[in-house]
C-alpha positions as CSV (number, residue, x, y, z in Angstrom):
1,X,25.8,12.7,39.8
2,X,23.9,14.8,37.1
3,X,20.4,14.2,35.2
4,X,22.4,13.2,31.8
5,X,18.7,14.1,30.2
6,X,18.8,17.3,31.6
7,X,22.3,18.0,30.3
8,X,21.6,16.0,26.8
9,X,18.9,18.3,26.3
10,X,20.0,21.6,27.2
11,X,23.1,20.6,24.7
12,X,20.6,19.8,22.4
13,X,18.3,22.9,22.6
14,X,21.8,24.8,22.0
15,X,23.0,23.1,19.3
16,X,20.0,22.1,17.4
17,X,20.5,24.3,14.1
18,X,24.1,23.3,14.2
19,X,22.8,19.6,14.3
20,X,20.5,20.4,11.2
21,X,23.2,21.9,8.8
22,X,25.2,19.3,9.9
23,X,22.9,16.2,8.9
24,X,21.2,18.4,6.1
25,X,24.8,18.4,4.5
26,X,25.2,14.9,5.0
27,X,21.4,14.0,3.9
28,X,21.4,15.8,1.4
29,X,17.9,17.0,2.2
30,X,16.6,19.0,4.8
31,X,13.2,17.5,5.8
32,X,14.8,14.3,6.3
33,X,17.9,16.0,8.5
34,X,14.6,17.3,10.6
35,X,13.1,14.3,10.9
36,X,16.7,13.2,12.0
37,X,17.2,15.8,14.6
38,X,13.7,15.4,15.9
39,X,14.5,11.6,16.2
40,X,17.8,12.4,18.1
41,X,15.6,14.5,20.8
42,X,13.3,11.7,21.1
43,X,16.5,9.3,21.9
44,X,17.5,11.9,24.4
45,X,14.0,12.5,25.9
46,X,14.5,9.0,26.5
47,X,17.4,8.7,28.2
48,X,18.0,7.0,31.8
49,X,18.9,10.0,34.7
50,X,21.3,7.8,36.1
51,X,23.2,7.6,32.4
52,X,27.0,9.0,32.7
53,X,27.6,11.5,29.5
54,X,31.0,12.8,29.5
55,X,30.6,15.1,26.2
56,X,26.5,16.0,25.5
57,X,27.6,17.8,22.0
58,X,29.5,14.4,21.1
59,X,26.6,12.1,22.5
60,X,24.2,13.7,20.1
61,X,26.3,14.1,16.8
62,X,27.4,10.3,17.8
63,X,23.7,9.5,18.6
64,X,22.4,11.4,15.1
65,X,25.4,9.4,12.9
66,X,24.2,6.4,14.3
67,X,20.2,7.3,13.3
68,X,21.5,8.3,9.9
69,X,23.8,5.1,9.2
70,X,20.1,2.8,10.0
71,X,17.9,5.2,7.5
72,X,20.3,4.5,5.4
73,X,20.7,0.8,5.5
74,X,17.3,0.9,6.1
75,X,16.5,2.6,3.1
76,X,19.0,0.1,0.7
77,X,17.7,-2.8,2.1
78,X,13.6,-1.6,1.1
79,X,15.6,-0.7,-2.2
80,X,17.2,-4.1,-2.7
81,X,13.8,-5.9,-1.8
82,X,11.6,-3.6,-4.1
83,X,14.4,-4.7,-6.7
84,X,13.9,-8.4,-6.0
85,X,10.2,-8.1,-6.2
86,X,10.2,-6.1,-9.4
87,X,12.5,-8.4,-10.8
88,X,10.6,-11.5,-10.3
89,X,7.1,-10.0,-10.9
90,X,8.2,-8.7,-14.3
91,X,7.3,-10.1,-17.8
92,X,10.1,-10.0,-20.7
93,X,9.5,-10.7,-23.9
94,X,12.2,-10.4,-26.7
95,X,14.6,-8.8,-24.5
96,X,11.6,-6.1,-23.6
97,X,9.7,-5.8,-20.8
98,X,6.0,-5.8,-21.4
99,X,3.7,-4.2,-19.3
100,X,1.3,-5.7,-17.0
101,X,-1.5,-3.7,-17.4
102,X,-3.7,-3.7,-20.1
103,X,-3.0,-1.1,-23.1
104,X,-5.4,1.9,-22.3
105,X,-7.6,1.3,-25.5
106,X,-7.9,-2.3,-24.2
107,X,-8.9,-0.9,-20.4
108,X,-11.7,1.4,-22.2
109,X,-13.0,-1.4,-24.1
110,X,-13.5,-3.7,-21.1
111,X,-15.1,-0.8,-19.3
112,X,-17.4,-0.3,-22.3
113,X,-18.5,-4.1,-22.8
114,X,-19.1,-4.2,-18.5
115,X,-21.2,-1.2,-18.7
116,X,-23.2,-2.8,-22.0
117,X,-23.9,-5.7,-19.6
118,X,-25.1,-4.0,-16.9
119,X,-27.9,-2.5,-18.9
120,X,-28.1,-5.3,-20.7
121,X,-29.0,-6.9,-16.6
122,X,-31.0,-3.6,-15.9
123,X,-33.5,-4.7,-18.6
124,X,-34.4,-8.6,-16.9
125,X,-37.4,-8.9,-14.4
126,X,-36.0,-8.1,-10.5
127,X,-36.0,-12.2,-10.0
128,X,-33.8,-12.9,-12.9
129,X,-31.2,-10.3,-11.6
130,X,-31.4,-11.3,-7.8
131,X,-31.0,-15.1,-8.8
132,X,-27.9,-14.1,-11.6
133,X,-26.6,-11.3,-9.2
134,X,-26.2,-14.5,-6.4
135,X,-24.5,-17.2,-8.6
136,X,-22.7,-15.2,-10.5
137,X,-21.3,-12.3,-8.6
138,X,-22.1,-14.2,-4.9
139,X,-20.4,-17.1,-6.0
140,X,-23.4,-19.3,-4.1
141,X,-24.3,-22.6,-6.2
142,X,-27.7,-23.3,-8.1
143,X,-28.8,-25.1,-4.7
144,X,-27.5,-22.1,-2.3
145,X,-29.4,-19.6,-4.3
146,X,-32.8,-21.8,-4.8
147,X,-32.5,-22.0,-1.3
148,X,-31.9,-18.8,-0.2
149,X,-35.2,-17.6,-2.8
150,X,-37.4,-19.9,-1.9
151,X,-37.9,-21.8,-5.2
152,X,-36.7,-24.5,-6.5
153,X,-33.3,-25.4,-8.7
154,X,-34.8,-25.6,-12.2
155,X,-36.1,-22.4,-11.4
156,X,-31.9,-20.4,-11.0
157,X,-30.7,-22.3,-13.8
158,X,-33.9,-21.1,-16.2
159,X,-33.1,-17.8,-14.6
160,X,-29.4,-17.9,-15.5
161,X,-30.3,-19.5,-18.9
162,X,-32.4,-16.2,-19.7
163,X,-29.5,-14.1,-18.6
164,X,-27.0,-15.9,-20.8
165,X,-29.1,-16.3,-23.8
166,X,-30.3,-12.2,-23.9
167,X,-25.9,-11.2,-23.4
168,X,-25.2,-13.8,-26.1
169,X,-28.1,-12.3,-28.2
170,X,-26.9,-8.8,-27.1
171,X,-23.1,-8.7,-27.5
172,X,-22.7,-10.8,-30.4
């Protein structure tokens, strides 16, 4: 009996650019017939020695079809679900689609305001933005941050009163 890797890859080593043209015809593309034909030698570098191969240039243009038929159906079915998802995560309005993100001048305005607030923070004594920083941005209650600072509940809501008040005063 012969190795059938041995004789699979020899056949392979020989008729490797004819395997490329071949599946760069059929791809349409030739880094994706390379990636095929580089798939078909790790299929063969695989195969069992005790394997019966009656026709090594057959077994690898079989053995490459059959790699290109599940790229494809792979491909189409990733196709069909992004499809689906796009489809159901889309927002029409009046026969139009409308965007999800927000309209650039709107982005630049957000980003403007959150910057005025941050300096707007930057101004407040250390303690007022540690206890404001912790409920708000820390998500811990009134209780959690009194706690965790060592002074006592009045004392985070008159903090986060303070806050409030000077961005109202501020941004208004």
């Amino acid at each position: 009996m012969t190795d059938a890797r041995a004789v699979l890859l020899a056949a392979y080593l020989e008729r490797r650019d004819d395997l490329l043209r071949f599946f760069t015809l059929r791809l349409r593309s030739a880094a994706a017939a390379e990636d095929l034909v580089q798939d078909i030698y790790v299929r063969i570098a695989a195969v069992g020695r005790d394997v019966e191969v009656r026709n090594a240039s057959g077994y690898l243009y079989r053995l490459g079809s059959n790699l290109m038929l599940d790229k494809i159906r792979g491909e189409r079915r990733a196709a069909a679900r992004d499809h689906e998802w796009r489809e159901g995560h889309r927002t029409v309005h009046g026969g139009e689609e409308v965007a999800e993100e927000p309209a650039a001048d709107d982005a630049v305005a957000a980003r403007q305001r959150l910057a005025a607030i941050v300096a707007i923070l930057r101004e407040l004594p250390e303690q007022t933005q540690r206890v404001f920083r912790m409920h708000k941005f820390d998500g811990l209650s009134h209780a959690e941050v009194a706690q965790a600072l060592g002074i006592s509940r009045s004392a985070v809501e008159k903090h986060c009163m303070a806050v409030l008040k000077r961005l109202a005063e501020r941004l208004s």
